[in-house]
C-alpha positions in Angstrom: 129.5 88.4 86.8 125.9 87.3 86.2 123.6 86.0 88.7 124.9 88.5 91.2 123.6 91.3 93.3 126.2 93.5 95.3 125.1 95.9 98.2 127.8 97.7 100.0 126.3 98.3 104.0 126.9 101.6 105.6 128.3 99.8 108.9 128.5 96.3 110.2 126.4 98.0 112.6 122.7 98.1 111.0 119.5 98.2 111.3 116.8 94.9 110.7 115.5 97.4 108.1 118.5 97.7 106.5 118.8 94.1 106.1 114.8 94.0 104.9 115.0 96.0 102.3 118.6 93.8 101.0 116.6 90.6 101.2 113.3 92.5 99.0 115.7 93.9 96.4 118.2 90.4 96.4 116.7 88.8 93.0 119.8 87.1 91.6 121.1 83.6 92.5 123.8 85.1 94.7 123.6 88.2 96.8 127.2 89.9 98.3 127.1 92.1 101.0 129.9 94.2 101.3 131.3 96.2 104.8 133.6 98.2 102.7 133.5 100.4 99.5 135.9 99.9 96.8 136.2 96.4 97.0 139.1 95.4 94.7 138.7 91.8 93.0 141.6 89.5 92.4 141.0 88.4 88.6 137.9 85.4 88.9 137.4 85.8 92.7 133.9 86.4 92.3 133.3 83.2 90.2 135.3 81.5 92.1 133.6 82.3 95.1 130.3 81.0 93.9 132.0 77.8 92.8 132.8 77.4 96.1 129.2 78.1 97.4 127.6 75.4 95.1 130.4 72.6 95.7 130.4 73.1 99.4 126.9 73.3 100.0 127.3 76.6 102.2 124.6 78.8 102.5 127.3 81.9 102.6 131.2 81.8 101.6 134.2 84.5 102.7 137.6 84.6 102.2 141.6 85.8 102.9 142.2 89.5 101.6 144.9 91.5 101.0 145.3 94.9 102.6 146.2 97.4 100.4 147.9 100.6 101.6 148.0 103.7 99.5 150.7 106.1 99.1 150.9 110.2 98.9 152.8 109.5 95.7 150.0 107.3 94.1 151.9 104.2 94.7 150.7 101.2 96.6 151.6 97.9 98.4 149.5 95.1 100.2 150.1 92.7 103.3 148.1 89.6 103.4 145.3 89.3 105.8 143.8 86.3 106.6 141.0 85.3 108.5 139.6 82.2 110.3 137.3 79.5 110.1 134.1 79.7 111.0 132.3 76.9 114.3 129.2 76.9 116.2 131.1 78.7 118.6 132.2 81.8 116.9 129.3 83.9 118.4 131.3 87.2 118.7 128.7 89.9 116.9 132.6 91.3 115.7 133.9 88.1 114.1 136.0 89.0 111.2 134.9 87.8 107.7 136.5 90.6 106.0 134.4 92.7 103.6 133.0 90.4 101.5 130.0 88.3 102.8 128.6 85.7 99.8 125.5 84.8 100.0 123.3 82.3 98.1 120.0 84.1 97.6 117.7 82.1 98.9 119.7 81.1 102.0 119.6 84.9 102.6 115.9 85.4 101.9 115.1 82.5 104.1 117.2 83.6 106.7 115.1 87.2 106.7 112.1 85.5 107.1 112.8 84.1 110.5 114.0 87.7 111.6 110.9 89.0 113.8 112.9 91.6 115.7 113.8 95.2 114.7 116.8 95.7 115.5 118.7 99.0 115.3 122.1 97.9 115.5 122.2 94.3 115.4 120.5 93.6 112.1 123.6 91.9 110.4 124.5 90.1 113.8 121.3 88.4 113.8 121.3 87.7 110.0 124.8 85.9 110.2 122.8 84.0 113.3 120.0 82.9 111.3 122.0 81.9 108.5 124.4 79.8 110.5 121.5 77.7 111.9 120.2 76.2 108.5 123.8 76.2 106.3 127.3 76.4 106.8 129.3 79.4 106.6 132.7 78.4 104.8 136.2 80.3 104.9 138.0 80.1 101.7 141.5 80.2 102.6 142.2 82.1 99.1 143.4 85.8 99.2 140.8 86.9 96.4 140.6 90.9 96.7 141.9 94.2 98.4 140.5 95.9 101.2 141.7 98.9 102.7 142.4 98.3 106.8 140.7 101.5 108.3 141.6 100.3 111.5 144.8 101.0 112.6 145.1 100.6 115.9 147.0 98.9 117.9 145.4 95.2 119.2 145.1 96.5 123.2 143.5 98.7 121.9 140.5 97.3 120.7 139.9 94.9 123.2 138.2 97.4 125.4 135.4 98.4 122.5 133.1 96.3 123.4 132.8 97.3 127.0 133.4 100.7 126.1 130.1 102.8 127.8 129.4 104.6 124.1 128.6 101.2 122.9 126.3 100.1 125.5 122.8 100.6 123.4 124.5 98.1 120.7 125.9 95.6 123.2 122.4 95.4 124.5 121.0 95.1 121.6 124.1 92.2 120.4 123.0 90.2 123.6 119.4 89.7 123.0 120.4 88.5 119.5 122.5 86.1 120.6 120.5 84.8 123.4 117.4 84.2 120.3 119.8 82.2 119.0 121.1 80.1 121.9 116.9 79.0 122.5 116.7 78.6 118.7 119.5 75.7 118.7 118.9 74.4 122.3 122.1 76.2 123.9 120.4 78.8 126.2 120.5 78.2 129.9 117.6 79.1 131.9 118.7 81.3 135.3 118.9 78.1 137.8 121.9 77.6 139.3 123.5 74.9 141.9 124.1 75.8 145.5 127.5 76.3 147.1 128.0 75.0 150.5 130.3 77.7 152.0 131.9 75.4 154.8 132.9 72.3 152.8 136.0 71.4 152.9 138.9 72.2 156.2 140.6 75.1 155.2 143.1 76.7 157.4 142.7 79.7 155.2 140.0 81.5 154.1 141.1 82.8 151.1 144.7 83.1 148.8 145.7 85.9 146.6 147.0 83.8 143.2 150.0 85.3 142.0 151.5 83.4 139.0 154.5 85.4 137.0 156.9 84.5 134.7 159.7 87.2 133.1 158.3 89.9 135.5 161.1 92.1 137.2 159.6 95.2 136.8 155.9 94.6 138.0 156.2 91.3 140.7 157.2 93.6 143.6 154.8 96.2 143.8 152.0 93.4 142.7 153.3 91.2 145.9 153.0 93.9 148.0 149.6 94.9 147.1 148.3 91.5 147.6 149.8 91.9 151.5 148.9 95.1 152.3 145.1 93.2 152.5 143.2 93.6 155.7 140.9 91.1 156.4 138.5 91.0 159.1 138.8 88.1 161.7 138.0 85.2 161.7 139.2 85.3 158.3 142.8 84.4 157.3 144.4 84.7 154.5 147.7 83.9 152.0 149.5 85.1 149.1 151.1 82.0 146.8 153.0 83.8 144.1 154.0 80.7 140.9 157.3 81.6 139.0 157.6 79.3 136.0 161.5 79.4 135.4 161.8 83.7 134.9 165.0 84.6 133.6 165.2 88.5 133.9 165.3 88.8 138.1 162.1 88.0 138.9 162.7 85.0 141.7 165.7 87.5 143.3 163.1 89.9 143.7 160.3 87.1 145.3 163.3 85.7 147.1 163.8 89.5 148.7 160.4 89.7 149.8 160.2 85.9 151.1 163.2 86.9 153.3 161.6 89.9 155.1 159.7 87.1 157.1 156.0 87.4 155.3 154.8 84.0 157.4 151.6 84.3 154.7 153.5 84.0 151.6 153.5 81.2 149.7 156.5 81.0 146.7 156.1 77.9 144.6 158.8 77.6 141.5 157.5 75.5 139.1 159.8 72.8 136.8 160.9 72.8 133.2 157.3 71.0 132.2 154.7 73.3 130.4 152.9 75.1 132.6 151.6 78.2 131.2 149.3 80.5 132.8 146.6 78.1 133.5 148.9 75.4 135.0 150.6 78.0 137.7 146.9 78.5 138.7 146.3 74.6 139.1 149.4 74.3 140.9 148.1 77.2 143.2 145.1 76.1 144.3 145.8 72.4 144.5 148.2 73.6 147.4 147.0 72.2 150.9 147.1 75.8 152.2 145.4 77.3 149.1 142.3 78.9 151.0 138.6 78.9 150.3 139.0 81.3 147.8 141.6 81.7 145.8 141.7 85.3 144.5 143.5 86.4 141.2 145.7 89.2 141.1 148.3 89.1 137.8 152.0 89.8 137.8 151.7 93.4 136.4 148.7 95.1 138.4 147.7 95.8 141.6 144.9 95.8 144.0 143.1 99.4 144.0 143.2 99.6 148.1 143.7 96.7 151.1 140.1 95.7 151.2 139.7 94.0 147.8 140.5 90.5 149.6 137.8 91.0 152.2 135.3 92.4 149.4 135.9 89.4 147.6 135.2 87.4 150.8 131.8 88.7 151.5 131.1 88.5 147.8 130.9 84.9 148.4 129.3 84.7 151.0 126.7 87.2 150.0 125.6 86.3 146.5 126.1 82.2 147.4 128.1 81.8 144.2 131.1 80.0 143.0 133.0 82.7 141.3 133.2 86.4 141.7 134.0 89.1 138.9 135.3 92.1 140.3 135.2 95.7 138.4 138.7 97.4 137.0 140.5 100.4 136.3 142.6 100.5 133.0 145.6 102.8 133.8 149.6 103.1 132.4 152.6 102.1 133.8 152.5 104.8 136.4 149.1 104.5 137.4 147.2 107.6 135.3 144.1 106.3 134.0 143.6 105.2 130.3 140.3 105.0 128.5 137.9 103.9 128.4 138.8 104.4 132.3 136.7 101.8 134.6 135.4 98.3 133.1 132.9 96.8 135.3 131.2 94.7 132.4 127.5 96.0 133.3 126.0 93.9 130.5 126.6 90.9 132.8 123.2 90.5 134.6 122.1 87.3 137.0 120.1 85.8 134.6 121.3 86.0 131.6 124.9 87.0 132.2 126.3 83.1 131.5 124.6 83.4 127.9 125.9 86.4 126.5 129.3 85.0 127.8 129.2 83.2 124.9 129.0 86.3 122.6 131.9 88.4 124.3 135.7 87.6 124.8 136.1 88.0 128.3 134.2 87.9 131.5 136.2 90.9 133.4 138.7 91.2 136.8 139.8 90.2 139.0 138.2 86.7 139.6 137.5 85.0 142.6 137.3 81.0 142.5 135.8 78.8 145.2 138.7 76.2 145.3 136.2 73.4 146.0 134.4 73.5 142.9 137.9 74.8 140.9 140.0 71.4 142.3 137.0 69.6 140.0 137.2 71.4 136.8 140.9 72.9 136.9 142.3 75.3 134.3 143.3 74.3 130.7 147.1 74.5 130.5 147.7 77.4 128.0 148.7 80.6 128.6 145.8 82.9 126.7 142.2 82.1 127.3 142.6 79.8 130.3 140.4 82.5 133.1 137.7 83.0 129.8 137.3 78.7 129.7 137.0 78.4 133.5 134.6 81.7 133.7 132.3 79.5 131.2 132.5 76.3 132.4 131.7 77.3 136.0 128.5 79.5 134.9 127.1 76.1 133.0 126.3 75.1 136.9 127.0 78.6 139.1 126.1 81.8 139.8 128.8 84.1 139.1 128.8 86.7 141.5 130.0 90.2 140.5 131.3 93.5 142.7 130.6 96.7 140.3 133.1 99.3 142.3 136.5 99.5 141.1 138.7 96.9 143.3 141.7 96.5 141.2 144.6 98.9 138.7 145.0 96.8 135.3 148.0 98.1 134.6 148.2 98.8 130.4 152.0 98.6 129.2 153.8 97.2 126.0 154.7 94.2 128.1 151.0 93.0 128.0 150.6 89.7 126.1 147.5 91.4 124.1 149.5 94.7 123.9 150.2 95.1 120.3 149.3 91.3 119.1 149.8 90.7 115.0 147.5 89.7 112.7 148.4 85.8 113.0 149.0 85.9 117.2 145.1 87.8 117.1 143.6 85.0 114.8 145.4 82.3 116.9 144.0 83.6 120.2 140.4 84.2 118.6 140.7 80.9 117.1 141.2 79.1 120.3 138.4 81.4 122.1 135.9 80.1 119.4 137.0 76.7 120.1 136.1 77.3 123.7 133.0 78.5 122.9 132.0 75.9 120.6 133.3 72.9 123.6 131.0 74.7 126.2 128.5 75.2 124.0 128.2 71.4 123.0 128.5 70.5 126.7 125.4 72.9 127.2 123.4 71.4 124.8 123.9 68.0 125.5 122.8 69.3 129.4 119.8 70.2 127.9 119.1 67.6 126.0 119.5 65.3 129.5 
């Protein structure tokens, strides 16, 4: 095709440089980057694509792929893999465009002008930024070539990679990207923060343990019981309300056997045949009048690490004067051996910048600590993936979130998980819908500054 340039990048990991020397060798109309090599075209794709680019207006186009998977004898077969629309809120430096980036030239060039940081690792990261800010970047929902998945792993995991120690030089290097990017569109949040008055409010307890479960027979016992082993320190008192929403496998017998051994501190709350979901078990939680101060996460399938996590939690509060607390967590199996990458204590969070690279990654960390004050004004969306990553962001709009960096709780990894083994539609469904909370928050924010 004429009036086309292709480059093929060694990683979607590279260097400013990298990117440089693209933009001073890109002398065609349209440029293509490409993350992969061998790049097989479906017959017209690449005119196509550039149709695409001039009707739309888009300053870069990508599309649906197939993934093709090679036989020992030679023969072949391919499984569709589509992708997702881009928003202002799809910020994640591992947003999946596929292999095929499509650039109009001078959208690019321009776009390389404004980089004045030399990156080592987040040179594409911050050209995709750039780019974003002056043109559109358009998803053709058109399978129009054949990439070959090197990836094979299973979805749980490569959750973890982007918290994974190994990767820390490149998530630093992601953050400071993004954060550019957030002052270049009015989005960044300077480190001021609202105060939290620590004795509004009568609460006969100081904090709850929020347990909510559905279809969890194997895991709700030992989870219960780690949430009462707690020891908390007078004057403080605490509760554990535990939210069924209609289990069918012997989950309520097994809360039922526990409520009957007399626990006067636990709380059991069935829910009705409305939706609830994750996010409404937590609302009907902590709108209970003997939800505490805090109301303290602990899900169906893990466990506290020891008794003291309530009462770290506690002091948390207290200490850092915040409205939410992220603890630190240890992924392990089933039966408690550790998995890697081992302990996730999301380090990259820091107190002044922590609530803007939120935006960039997919998850804030465990367990989480809520001051039921400020949560009874914002409540949690009703949906069941997503619902602890909205909150997380909407609360550090106005609060400090406070962290605790030693391990306080097991995450328990199993093929139960709801993120376990996820397929290609269930992943771009949940992405889909963690972009879209990206891209509410991230209007709220700029309207806030605007103000």
């Amino acid at each position: 095709m004429e009036n086309v340039k292709f480059f093929t990048l060694p990683s979607r990991v590279c260097s400013t440089a990298e990117i440089r020397r693209i933009a001073a060798q890109a002398d065609t109309k349209y440029t293509v980057l490409m993350l992969k090599p061998n790049i097989e075209w479906v017959l017209f794709a690449q005119e196509r694509m550039a149709a695409l680019l001039e009707d739309s207006g888009a300053a870069m186009v990508y599309s649906d792929h197939f993934n093709k998977k090679v036989h020992e004898d030679g023969s072949w077969d391919a499984t569709q893999a589509p992708v997702i629309d881009y928003q202002m809120g799809a910020l994640r430096d591992d947003f999946e465009f596929g292999s095929v980036l499509f650039f109009r030239t001078s959208a690019l060039q321009e776009a390389v002008a404004r980089m004045d940081v030399d990156y080592e690792f987040a040179g594409l990261y911050d050209l995709r930024l750039k780019v974003s800010q002056k043109g559109a970047l358009e998803h053709i929902n058109e399978f129009l070539y054949y990439d070959v998945e090197l990836d094979t792993r299973k979805s749980g995991e490569k959750i973890f990679d982007y918290v994974d120690p190994k990767n820390r030089g490149v998530q630093i290097e992601m953050e400071k990207a993004v954060t550019q990017h957030l002052k270049d569109i009015n989005g960044y949040l300077a480190p001021k923060f609202k105060d939290v008055d620590m004795k509004s409010g009568g609460f006969e307890y100081e904090a709850s343990v929020i347990i909510p479960c559905k279809n969890r027979v194997r895991t709700i016992g030992t989870a219960i019981k780690s949430a009462l082993s707690q020891v908390v320190r007078a004057p403080y008192k605490f509760n554990v309300i535990v939210v069924d929403d209609n289990s069918t496998d012997g989950t309520v017998d097994v809360i039922k056997s526990i409520v009957a051994e007399g626990h006067d501190n636990l709380i059991y709350i069935a829910q009705d045949k409305t939706w609830h979901a994750i996010g409404g078990n937590w609302n009907v939680a902590f709108h209970h009048p003997k939800c505490g101060r805090f109301a303290i996460q602990l899900d169906s399938d893990d466990m506290y690490k020891d008794e003291t996590t309530v009462q770290r939690f506690i002091d948390a509060f207290h200490e850092q004067n915040c409205a939410m607390v992220v603890g630190t967590y240890c992924l392990t199996d089933f039966d408690g051996n550790i998995l890697p990458p081992g302990v996730i204590d999301h380090k990259e969070w820091t107190p002044d910048n922590g609530r803007n690279n939120a935006l960039r990654i997919n998850g804030l960390g465990a367990p989480r600590g809520f001051y039921t004050p400020m949560l009874r004004e914002i409540n949690f969306p009703t949906t069941k993936y997503g619902e602890d990553y909205a909150v997380g962001l909407r609360v550090s709009r106005e609060y400090q979130i406070g962290r605790i960096y030693d391990v306080v709780y097991n995450c328990r990894r199993w093929d139960d998980n709801s993120d376990a083994n996820c397929d290609l539609e269930a992943m771009n469904r949940n992405n889909l819908y963690k972009d879209r909370i990206r891209t509410w928050e991230l209007k709220a924010r700029i309207a806030m500054n605007q103000k």
